[in-house]
PyMOL Python script that loads the backbone (N, CA, C, O; Angstrom):
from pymol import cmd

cmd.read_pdbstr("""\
ATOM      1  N   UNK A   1      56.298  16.210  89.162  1.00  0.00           N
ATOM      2  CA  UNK A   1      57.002  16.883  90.225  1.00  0.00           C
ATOM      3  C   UNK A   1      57.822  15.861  91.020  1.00  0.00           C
ATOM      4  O   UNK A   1      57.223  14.902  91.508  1.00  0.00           O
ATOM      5  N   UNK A   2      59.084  15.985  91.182  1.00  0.00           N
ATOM      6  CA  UNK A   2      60.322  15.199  91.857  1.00  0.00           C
ATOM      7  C   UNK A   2      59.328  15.767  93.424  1.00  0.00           C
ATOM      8  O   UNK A   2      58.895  16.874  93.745  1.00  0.00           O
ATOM      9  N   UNK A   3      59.280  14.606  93.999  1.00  0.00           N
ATOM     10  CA  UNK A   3      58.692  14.182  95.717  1.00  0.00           C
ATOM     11  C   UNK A   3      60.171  14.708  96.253  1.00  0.00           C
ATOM     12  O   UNK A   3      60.014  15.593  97.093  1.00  0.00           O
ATOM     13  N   UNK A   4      61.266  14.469  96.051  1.00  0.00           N
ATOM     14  CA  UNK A   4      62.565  14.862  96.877  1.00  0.00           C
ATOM     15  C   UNK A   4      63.064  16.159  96.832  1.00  0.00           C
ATOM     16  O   UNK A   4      63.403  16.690  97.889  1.00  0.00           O
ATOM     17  N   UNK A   5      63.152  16.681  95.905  1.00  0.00           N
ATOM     18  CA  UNK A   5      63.551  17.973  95.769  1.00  0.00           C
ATOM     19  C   UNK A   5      62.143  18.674  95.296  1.00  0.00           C
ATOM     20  O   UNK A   5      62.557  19.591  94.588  1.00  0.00           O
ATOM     21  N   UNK A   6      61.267  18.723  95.294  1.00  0.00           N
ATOM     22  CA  UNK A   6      60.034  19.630  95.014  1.00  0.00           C
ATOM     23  C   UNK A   6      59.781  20.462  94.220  1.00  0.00           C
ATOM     24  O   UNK A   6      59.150  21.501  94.417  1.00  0.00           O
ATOM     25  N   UNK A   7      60.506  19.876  92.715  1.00  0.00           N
ATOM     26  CA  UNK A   7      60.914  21.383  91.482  1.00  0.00           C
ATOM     27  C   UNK A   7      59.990  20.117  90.504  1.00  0.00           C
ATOM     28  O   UNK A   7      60.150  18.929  90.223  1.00  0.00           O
ATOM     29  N   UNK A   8      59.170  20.986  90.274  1.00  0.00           N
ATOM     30  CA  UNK A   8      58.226  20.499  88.779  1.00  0.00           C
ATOM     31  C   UNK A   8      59.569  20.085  87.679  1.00  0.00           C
ATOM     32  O   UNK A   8      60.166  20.988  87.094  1.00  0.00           O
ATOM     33  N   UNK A   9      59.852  18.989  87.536  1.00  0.00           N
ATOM     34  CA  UNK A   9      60.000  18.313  86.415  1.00  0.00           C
ATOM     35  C   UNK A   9      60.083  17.119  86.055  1.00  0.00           C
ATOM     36  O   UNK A   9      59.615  16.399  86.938  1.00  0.00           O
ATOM     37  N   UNK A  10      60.503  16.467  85.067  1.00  0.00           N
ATOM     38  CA  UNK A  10      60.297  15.008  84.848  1.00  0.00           C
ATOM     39  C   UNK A  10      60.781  13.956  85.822  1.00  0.00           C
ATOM     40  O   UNK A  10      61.893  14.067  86.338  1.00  0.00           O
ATOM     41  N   UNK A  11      60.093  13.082  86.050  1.00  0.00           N
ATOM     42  CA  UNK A  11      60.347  11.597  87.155  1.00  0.00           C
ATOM     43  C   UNK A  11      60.962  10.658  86.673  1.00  0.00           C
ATOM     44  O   UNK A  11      60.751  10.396  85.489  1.00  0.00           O
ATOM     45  N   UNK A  12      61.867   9.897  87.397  1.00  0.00           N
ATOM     46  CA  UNK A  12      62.290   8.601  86.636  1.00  0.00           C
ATOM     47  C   UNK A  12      62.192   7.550  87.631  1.00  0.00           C
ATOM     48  O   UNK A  12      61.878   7.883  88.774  1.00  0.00           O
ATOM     49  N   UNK A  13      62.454   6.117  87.320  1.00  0.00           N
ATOM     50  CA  UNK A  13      62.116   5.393  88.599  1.00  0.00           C
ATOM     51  C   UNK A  13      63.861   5.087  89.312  1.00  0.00           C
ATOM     52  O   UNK A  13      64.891   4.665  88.787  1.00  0.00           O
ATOM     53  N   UNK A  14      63.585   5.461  90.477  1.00  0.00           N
ATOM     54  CA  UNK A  14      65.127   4.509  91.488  1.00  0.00           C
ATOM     55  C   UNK A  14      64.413   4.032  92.025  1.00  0.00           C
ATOM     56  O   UNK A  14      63.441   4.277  92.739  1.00  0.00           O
ATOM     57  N   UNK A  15      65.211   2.872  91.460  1.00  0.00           N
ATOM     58  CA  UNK A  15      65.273   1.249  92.505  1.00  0.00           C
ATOM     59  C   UNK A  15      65.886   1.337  93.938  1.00  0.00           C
ATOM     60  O   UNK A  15      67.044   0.931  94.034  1.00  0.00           O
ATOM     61  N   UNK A  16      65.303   1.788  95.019  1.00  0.00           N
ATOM     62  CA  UNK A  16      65.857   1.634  96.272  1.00  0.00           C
ATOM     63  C   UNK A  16      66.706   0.529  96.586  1.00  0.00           C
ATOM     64  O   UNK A  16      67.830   0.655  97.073  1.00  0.00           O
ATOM     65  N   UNK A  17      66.120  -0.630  96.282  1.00  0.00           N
ATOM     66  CA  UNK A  17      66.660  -2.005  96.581  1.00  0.00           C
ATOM     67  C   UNK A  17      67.675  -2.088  95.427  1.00  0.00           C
ATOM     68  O   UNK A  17      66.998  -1.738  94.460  1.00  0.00           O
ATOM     69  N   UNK A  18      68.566  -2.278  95.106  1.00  0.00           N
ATOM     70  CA  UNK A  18      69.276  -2.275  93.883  1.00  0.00           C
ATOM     71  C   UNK A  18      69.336  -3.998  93.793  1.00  0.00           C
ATOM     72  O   UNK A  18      68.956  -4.477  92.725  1.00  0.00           O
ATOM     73  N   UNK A  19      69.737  -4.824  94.731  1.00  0.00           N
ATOM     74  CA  UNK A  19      70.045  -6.180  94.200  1.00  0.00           C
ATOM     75  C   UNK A  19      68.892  -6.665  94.327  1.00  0.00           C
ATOM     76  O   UNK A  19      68.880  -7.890  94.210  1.00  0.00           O
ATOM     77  N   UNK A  20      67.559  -6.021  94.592  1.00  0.00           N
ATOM     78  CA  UNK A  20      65.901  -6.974  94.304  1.00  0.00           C
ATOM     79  C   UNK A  20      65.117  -6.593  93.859  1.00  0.00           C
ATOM     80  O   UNK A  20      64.157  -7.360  93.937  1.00  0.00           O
ATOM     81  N   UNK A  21      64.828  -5.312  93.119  1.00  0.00           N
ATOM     82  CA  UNK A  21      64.281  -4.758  92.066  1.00  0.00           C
ATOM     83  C   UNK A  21      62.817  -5.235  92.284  1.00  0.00           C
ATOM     84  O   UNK A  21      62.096  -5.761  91.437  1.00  0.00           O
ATOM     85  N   UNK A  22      62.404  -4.853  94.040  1.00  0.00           N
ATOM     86  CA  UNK A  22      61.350  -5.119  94.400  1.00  0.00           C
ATOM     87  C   UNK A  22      60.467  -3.719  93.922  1.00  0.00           C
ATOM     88  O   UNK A  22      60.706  -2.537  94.166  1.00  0.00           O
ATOM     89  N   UNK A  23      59.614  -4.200  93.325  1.00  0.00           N
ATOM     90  CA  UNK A  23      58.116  -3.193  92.898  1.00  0.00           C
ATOM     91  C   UNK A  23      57.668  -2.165  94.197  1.00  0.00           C
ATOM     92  O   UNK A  23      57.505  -0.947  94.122  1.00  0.00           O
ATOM     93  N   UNK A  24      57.596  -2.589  94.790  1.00  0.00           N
ATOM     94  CA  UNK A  24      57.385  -1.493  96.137  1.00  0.00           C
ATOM     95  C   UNK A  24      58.398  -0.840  96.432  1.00  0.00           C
ATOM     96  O   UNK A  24      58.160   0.089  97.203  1.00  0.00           O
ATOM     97  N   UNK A  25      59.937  -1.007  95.980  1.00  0.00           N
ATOM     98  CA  UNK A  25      60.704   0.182  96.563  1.00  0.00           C
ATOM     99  C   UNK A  25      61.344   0.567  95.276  1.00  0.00           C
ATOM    100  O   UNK A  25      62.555   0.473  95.077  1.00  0.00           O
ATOM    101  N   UNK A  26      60.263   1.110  94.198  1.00  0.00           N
ATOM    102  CA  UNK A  26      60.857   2.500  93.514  1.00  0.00           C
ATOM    103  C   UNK A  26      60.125   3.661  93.678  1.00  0.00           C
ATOM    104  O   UNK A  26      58.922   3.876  93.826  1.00  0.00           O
ATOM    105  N   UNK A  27      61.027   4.308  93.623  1.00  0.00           N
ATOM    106  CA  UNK A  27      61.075   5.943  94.079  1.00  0.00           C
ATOM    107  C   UNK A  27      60.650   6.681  92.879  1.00  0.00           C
ATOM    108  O   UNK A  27      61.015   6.089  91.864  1.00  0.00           O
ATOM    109  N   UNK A  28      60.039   7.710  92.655  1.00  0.00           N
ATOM    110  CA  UNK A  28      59.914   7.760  91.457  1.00  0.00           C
ATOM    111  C   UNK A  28      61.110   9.926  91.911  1.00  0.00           C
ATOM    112  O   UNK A  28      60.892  10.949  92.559  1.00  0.00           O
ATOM    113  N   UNK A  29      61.902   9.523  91.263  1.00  0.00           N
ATOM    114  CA  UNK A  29      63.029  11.068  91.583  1.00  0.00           C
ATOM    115  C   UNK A  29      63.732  11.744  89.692  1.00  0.00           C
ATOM    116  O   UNK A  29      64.012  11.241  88.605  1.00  0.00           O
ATOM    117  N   UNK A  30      63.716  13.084  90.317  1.00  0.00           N
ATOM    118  CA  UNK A  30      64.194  13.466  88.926  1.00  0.00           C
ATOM    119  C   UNK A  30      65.718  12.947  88.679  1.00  0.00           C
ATOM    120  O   UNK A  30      66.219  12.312  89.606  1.00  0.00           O
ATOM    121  N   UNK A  31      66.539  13.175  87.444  1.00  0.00           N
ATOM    122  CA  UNK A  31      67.503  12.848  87.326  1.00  0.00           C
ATOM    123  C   UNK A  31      68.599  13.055  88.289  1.00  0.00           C
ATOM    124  O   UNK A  31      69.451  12.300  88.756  1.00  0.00           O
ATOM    125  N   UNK A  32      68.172  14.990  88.534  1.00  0.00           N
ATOM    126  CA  UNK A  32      69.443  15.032  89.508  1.00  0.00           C
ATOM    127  C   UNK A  32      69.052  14.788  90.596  1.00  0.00           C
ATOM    128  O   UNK A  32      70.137  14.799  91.178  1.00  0.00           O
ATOM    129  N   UNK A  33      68.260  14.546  91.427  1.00  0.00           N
ATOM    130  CA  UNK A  33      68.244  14.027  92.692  1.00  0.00           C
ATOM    131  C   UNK A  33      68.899  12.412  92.771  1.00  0.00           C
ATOM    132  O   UNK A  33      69.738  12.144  93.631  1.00  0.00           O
ATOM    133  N   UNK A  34      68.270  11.056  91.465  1.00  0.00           N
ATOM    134  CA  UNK A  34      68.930  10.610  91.222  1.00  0.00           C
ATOM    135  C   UNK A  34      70.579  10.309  91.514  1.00  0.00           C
ATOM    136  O   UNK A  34      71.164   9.525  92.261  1.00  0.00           O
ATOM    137  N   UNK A  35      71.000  11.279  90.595  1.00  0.00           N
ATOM    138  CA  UNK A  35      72.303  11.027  90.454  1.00  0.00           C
ATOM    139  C   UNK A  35      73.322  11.974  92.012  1.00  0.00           C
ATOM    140  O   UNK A  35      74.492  11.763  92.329  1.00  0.00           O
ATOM    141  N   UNK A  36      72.348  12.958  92.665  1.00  0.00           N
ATOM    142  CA  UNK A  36      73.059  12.741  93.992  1.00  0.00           C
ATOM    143  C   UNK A  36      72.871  11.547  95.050  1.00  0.00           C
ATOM    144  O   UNK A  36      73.614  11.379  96.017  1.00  0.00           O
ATOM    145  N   UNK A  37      72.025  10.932  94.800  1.00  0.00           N
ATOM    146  CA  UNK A  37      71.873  10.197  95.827  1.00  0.00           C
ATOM    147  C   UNK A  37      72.658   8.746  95.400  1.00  0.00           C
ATOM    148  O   UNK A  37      72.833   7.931  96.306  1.00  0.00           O
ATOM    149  N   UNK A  38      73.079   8.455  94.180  1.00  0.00           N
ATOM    150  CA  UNK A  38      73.768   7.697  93.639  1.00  0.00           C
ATOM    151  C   UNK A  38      75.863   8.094  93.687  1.00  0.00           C
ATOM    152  O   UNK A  38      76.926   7.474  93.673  1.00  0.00           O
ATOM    153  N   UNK A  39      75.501   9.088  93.728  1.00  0.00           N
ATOM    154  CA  UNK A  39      76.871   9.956  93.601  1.00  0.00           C
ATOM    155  C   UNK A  39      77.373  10.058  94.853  1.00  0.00           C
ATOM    156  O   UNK A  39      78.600   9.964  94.828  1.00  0.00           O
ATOM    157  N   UNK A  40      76.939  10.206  95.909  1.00  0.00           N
ATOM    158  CA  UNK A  40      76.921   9.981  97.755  1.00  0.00           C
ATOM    159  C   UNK A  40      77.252   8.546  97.882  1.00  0.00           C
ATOM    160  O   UNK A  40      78.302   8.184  98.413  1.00  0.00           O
ATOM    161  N   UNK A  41      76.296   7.645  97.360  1.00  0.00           N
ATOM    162  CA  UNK A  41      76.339   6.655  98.115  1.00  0.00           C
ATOM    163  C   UNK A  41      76.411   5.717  96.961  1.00  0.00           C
ATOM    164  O   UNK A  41      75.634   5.861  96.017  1.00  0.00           O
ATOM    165  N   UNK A  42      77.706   4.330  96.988  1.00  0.00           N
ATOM    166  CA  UNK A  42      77.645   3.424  96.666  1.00  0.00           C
ATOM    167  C   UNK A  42      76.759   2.411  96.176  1.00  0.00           C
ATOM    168  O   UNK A  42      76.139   2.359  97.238  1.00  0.00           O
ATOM    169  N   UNK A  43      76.218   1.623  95.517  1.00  0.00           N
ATOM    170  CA  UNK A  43      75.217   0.671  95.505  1.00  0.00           C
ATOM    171  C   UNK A  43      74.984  -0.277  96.201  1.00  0.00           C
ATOM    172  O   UNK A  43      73.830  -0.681  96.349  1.00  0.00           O
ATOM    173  N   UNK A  44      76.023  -0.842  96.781  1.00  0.00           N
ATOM    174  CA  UNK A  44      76.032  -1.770  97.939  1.00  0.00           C
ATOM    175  C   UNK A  44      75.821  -1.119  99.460  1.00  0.00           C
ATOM    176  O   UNK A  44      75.316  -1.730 100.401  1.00  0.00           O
ATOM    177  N   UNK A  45      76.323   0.276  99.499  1.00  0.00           N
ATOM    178  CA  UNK A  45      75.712   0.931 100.750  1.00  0.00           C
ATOM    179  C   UNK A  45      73.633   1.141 100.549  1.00  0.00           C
ATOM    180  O   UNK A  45      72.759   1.041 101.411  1.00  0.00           O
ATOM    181  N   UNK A  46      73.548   1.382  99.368  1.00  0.00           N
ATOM    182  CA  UNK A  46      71.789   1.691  99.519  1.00  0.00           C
ATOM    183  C   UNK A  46      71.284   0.795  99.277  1.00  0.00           C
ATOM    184  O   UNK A  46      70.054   0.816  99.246  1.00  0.00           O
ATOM    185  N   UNK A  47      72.147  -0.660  98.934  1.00  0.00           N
ATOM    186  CA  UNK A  47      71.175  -2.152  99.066  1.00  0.00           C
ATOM    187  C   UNK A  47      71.350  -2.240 100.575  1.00  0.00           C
ATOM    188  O   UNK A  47      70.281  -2.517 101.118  1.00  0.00           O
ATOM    189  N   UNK A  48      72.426  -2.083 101.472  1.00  0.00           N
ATOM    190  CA  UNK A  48      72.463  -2.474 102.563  1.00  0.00           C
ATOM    191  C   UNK A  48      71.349  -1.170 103.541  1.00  0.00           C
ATOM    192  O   UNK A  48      70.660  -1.477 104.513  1.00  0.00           O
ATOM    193  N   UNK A  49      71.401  -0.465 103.243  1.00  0.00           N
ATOM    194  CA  UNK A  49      70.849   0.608 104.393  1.00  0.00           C
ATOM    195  C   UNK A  49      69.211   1.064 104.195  1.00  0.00           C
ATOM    196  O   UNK A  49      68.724   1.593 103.196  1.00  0.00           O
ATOM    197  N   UNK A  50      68.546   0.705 105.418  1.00  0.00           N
ATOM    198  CA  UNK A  50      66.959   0.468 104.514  1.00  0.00           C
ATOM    199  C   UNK A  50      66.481   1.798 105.307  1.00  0.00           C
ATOM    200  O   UNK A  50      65.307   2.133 105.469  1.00  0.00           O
ATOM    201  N   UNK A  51      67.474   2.396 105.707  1.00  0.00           N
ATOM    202  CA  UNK A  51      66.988   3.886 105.599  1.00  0.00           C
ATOM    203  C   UNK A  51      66.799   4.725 104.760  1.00  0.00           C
ATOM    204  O   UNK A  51      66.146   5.741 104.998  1.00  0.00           O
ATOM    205  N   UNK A  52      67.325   4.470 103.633  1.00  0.00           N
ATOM    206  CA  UNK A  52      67.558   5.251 102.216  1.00  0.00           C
ATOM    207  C   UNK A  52      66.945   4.683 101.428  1.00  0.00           C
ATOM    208  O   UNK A  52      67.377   4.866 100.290  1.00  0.00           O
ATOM    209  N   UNK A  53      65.813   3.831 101.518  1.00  0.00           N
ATOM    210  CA  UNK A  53      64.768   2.975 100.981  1.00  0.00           C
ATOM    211  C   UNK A  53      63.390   4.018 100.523  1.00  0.00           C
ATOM    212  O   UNK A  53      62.588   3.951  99.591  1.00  0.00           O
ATOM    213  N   UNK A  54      63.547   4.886 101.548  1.00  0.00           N
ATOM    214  CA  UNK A  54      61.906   5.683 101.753  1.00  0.00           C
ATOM    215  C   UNK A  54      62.215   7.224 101.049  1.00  0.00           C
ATOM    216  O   UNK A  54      63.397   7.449 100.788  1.00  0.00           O
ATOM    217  N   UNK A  55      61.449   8.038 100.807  1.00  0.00           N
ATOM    218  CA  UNK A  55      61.675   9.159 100.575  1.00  0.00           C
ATOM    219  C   UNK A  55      62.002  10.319 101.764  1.00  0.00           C
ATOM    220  O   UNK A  55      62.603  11.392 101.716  1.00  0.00           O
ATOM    221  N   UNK A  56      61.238   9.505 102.978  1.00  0.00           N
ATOM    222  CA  UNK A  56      61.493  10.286 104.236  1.00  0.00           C
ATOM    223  C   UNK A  56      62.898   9.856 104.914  1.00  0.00           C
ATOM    224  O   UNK A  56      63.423  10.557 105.779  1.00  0.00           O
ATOM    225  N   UNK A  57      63.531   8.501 104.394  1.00  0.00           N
ATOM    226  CA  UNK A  57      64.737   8.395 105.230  1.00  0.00           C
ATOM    227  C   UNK A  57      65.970   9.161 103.993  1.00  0.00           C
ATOM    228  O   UNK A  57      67.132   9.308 104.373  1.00  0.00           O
ATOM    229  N   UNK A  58      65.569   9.588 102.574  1.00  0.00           N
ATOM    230  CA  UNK A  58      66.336   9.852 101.981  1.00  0.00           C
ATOM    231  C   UNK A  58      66.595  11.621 102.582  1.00  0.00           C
ATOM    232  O   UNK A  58      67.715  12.101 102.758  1.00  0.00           O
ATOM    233  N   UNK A  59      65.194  12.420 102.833  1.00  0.00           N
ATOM    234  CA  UNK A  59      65.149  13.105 102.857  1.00  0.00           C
ATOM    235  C   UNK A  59      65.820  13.624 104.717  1.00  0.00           C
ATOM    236  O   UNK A  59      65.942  14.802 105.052  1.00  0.00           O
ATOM    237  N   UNK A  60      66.066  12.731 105.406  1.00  0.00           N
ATOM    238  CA  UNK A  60      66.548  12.746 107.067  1.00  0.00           C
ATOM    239  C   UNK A  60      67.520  12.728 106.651  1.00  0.00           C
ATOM    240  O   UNK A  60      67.976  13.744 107.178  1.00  0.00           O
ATOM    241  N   UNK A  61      68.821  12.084 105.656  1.00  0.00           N
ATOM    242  CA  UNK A  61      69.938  11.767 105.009  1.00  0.00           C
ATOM    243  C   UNK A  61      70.681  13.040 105.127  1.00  0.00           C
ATOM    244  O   UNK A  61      70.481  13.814 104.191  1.00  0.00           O
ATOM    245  N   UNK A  62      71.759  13.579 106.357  1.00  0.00           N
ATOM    246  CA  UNK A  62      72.571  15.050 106.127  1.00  0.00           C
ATOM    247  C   UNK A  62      73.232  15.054 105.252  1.00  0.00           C
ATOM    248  O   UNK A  62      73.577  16.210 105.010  1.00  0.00           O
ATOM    249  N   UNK A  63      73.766  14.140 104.374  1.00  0.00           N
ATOM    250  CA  UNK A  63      73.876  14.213 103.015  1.00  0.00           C
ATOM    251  C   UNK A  63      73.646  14.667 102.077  1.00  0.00           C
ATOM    252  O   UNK A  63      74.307  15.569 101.564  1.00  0.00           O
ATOM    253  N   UNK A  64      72.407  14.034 101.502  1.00  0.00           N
ATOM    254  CA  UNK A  64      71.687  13.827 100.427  1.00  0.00           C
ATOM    255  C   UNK A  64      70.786  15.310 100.852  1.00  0.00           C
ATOM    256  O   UNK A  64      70.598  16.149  99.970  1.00  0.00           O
ATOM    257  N   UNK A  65      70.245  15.543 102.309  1.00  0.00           N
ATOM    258  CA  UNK A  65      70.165  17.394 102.391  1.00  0.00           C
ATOM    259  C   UNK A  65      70.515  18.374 102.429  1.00  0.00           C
ATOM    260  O   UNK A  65      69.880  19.424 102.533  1.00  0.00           O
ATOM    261  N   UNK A  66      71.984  18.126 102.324  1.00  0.00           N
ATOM    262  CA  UNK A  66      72.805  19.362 101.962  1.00  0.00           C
ATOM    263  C   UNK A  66      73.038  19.520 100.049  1.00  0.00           C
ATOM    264  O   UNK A  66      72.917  20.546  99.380  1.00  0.00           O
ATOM    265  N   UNK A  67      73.352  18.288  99.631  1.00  0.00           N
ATOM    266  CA  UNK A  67      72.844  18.231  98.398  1.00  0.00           C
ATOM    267  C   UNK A  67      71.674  18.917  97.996  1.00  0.00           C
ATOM    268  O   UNK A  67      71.634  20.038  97.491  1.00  0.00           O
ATOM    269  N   UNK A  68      70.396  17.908  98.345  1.00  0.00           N
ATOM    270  CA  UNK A  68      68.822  18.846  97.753  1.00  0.00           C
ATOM    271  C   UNK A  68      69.095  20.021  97.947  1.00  0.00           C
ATOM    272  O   UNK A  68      68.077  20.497  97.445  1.00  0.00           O
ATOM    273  N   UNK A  69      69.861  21.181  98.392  1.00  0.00           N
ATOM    274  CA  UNK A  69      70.372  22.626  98.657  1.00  0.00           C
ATOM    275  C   UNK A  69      70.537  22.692  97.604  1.00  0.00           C
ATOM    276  O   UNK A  69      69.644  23.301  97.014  1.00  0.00           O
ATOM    277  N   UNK A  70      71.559  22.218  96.828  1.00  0.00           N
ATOM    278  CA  UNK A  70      72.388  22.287  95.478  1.00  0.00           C
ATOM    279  C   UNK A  70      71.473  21.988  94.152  1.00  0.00           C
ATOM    280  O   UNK A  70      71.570  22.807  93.239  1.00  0.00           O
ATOM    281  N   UNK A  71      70.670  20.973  93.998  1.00  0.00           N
ATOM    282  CA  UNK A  71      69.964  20.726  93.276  1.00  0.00           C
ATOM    283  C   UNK A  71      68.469  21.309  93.235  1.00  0.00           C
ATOM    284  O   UNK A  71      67.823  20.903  92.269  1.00  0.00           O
ATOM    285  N   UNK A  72      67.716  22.289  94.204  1.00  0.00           N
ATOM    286  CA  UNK A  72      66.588  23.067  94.123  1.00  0.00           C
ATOM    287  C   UNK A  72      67.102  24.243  93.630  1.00  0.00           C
ATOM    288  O   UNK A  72      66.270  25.131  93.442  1.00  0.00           O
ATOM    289  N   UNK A  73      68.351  24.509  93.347  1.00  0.00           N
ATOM    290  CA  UNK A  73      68.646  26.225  92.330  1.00  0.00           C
ATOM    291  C   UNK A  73      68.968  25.525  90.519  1.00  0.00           C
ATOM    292  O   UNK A  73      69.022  26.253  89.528  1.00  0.00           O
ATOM    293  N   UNK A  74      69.134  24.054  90.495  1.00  0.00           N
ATOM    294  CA  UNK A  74      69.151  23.847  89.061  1.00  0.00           C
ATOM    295  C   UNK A  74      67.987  23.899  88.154  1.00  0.00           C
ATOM    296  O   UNK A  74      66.854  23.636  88.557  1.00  0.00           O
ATOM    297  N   UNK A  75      68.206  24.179  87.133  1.00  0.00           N
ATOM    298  CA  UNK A  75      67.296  24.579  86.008  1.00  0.00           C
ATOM    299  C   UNK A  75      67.212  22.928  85.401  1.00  0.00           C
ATOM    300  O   UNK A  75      68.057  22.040  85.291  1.00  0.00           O
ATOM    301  N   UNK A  76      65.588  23.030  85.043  1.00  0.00           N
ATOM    302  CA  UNK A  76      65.354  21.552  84.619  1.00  0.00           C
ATOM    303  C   UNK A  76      65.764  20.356  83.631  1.00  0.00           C
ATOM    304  O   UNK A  76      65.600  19.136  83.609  1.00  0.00           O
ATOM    305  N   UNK A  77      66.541  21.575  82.614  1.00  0.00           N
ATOM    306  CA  UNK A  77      67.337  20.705  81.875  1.00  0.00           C
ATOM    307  C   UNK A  77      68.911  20.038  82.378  1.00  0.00           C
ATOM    308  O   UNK A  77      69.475  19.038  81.934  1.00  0.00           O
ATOM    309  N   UNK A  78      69.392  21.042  83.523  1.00  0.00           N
ATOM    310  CA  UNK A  78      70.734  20.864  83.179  1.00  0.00           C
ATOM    311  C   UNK A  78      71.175  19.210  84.153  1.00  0.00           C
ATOM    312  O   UNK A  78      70.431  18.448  84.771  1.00  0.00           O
ATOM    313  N   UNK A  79      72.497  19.168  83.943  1.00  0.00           N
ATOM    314  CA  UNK A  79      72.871  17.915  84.793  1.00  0.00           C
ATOM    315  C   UNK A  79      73.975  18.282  85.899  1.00  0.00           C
ATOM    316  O   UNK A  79      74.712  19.268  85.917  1.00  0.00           O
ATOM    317  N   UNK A  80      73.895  17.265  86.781  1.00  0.00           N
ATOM    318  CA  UNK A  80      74.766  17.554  87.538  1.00  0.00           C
ATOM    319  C   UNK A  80      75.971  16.741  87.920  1.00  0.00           C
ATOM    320  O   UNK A  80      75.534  15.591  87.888  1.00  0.00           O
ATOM    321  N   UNK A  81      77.309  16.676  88.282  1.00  0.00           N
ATOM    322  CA  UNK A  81      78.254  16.615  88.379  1.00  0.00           C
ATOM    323  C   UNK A  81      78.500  16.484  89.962  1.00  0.00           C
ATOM    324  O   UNK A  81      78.269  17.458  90.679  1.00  0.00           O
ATOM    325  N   UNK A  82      78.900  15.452  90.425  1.00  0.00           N
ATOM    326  CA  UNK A  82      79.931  15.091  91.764  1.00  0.00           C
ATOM    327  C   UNK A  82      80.947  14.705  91.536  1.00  0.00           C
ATOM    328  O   UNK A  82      81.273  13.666  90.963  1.00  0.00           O
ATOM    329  N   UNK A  83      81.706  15.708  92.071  1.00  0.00           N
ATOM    330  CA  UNK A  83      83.362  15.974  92.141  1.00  0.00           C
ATOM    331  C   UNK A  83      84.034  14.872  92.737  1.00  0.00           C
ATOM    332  O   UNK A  83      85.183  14.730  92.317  1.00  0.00           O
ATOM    333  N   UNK A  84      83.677  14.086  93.553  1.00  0.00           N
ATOM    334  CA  UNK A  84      83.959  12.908  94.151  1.00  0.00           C
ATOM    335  C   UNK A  84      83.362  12.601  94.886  1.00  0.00           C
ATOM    336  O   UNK A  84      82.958  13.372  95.756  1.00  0.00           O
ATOM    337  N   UNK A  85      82.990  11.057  94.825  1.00  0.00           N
ATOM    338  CA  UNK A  85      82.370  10.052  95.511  1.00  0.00           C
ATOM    339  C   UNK A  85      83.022   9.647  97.118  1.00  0.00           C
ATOM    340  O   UNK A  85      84.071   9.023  96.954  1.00  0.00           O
ATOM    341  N   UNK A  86      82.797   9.773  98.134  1.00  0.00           N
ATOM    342  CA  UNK A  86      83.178   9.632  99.208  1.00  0.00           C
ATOM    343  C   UNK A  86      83.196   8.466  99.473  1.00  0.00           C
ATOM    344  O   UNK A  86      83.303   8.303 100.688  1.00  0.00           O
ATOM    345  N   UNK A  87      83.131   7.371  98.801  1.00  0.00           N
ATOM    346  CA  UNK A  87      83.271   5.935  99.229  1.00  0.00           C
ATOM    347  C   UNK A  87      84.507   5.191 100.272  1.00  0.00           C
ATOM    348  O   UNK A  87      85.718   5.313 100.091  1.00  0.00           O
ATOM    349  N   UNK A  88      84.132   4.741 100.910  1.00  0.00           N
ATOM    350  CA  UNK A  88      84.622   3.766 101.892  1.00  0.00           C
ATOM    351  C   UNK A  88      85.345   2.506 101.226  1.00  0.00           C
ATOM    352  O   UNK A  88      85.803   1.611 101.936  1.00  0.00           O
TER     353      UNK A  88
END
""", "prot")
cmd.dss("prot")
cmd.show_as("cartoon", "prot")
cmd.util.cbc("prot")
cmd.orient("prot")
């Protein structure tokens, strides 16, 4: 069961820390939660921001919760798609 979006299916690990691939900050999230929270935000924004480290600061994220909206009506196989990356 994905801890972020709360839909029984398979886990994978995100590296919170992306440039230290510290053992204590992976997340364990399904693909598409994954790939919104990757698809939002840059890699150098979620190495820099250690709010988006935790599952509770991912989940405070008005972002990434208007997303989990989008991704608790997908079916467990399918994938998902961001139309564009809002990067800075």
């Amino acid at each position: 069961m994905c801890p972020l979006c709360e839909r029984d299916v398979p886990v994978t690990k995100h590296h919170a820390k992306l440039r230290r691939r510290d053992k204590d900050a992976v997340l364990p999230l399904c693909v598409q939660c994954q790939q919104a929270v990757h698809g939002l935000y840059p890699g150098t924004e979620l190495a820099r921001r250690a709010d988006l480290w935790t599952l509770d600061g991912l989940r405070a994220d008005l972002k990434i919760a208007a997303a989990l909206v989008f991704v608790r009506k997908l079916k467990p196989g399918d994938r998902m798609r961001m139309r564009e990356r809002r990067w800075r």
